[in-house]
C-alpha positions in Angstrom: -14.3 45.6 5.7 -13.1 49.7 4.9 -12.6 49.8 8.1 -10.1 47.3 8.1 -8.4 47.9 5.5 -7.9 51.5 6.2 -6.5 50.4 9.7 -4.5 47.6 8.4 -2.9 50.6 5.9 -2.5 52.6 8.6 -0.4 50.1 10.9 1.6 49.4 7.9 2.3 53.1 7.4 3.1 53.6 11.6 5.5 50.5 11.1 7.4 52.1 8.1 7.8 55.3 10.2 9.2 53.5 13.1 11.2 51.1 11.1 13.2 54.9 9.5 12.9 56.3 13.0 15.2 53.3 14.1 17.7 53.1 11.5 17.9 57.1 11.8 18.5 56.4 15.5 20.8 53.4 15.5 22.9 55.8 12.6 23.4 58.5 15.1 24.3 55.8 16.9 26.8 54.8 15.6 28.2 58.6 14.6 28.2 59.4 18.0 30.3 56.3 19.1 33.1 56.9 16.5 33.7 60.7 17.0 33.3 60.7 21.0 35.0 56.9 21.2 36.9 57.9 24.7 33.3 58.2 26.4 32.9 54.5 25.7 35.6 53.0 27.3 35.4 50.4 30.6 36.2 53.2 33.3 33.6 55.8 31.2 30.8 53.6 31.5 31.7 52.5 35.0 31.7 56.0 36.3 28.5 57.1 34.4 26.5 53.9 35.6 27.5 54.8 39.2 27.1 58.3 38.4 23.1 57.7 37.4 22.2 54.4 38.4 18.7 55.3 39.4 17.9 57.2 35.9 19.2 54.1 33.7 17.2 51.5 36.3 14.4 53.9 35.1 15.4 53.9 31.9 15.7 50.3 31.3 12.5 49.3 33.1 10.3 51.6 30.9 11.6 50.4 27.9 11.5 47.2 28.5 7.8 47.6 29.3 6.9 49.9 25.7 9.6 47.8 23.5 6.3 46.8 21.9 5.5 49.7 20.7 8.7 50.2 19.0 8.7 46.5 17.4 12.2 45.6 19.1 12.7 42.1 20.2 12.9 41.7 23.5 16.2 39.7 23.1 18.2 42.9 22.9 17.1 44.0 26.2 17.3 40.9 27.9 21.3 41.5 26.8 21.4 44.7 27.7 19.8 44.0 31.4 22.9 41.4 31.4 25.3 44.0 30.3 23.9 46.3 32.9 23.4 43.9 35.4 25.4 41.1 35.5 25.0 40.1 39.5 21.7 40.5 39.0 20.3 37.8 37.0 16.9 37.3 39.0 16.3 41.4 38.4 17.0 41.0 34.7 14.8 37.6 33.7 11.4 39.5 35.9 12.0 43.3 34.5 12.5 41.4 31.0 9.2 38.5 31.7 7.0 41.5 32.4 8.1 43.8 29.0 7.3 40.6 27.2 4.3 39.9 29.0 3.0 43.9 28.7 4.1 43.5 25.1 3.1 40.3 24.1 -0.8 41.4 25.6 -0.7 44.8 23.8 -0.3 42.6 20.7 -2.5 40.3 21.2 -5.7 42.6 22.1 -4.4 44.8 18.7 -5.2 41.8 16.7 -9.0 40.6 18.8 -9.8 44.0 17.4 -9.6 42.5 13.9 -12.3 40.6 11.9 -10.0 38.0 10.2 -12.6 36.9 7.9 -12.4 40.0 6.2 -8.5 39.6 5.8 -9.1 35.7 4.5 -10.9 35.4 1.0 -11.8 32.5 -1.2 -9.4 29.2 -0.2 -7.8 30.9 2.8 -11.2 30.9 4.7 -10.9 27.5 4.9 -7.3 27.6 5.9 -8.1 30.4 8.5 -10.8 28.2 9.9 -8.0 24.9 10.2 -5.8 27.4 11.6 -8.4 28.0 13.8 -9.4 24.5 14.7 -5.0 23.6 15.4 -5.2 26.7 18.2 -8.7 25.8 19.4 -6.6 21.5 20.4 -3.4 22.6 20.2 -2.9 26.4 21.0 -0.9 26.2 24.5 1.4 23.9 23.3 1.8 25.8 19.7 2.7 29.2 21.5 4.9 27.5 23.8 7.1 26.1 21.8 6.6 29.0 19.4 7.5 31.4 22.3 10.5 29.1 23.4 11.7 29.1 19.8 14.4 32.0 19.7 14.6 32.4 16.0 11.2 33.1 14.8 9.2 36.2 16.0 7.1 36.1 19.2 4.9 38.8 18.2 3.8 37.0 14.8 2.3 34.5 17.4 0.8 36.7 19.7 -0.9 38.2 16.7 -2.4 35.0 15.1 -3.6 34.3 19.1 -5.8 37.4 19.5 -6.7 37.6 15.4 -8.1 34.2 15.8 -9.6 34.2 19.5 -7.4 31.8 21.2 -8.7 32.0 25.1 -6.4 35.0 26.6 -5.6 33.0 29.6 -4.6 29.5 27.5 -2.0 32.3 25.3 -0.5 33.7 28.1 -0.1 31.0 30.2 2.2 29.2 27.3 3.7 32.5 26.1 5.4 32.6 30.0 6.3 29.4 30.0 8.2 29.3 27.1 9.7 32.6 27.6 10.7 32.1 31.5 12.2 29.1 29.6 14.5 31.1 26.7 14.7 34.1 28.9 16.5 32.1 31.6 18.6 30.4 29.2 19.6 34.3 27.9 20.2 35.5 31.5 22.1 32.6 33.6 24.3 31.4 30.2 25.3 35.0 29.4 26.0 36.0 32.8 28.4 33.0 32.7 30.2 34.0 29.4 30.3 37.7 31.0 32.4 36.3 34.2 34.5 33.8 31.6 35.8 37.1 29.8 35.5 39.9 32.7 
């Protein structure tokens, strides 16, 4: 029960550092963009994608894989693949299935490690042991539509699958699904509003 606790403090504490880490990023950001603006215009970025195509390839596949880590959602890569790759759609929807899929498992396993009956007291046992019960009948087609759902978090569900024990094949089975689903709605309806306005 410490034990927990103490880890459960210390995740929390990881995810505030990240969570300043990013806004500290995304603000120099944002100060680099407005006192260097001629580096960001179409024939820039042409040139220095040309110029280092196999260093941003690298790039973007590595952090597409460890987005996790950082707790990004996987949506603003799948745009950037798009923005990067726009004749590419088939590149972008696998390099973007297997960072949600190396993700999504990291998260999962991070949560098995947990005893949830010593994060459930009093009433919520029983409503831990019914939530329990829905995943045990219903879990593939709960993450599934979960996972297909764009506007709630993917990770929440991939943490109530491996905090409650839901059979690791059964999750990720219905976690690809529904993201090869959204995923290819992302890639082939973006790449045609990128060729309406290129």
């Amino acid at each position: 029960m410490l034990s927990c606790q103490i880890s459960m403090i210390t995740i929390q504490k990881f995810k505030k550092i990240l969570r300043w880490t990013w806004a500290l990023l995304v603000l120099f950001g944002l100060l680099f963009y407005f006192s260097n603006q001629e580096l960001f215009t179409a024939e820039s970025l042409q040139a220095s994608l040309s110029d280092n195509s196999t260093l941003i390839l690298t790039c973007y596949i590595l952090i597409s894989c460890l987005r996790a880590f950082l707790f990004l959602p996987s949506t603003i890569f799948v745009l950037m693949g798009m923005a990067l790759y726009p004749n590419n759609p088939i590149f972008v929807l696998t390099i973007s299935l297997i960072g949600i899929l190396i993700g999504s498992t990291l998260v999962y396993y991070s949560a098995y490690r947990l005893a949830p009956e010593s994060l459930f007291k009093g009433r919520s046992v029983a409503r831990m042991e019914n939530l329990r019960s829905k995943l045990d009948k219903y879990g593939f087609s709960i993450v599934l539509l979960w996972s297909f759902f764009p506007i709630v978090p993917t990770d929440l569900i991939c943490f109530i699958s491996g905090m409650m024990r839901m059979h690791f094949l059964k999750f990720i089975a219905a976690l690809f699904l529904g993201e090869l689903i959204l995923v290819s709605l992302y890639v082939w309806t973006g790449g045609a509003i990128f060729a309406f306005f290129s």
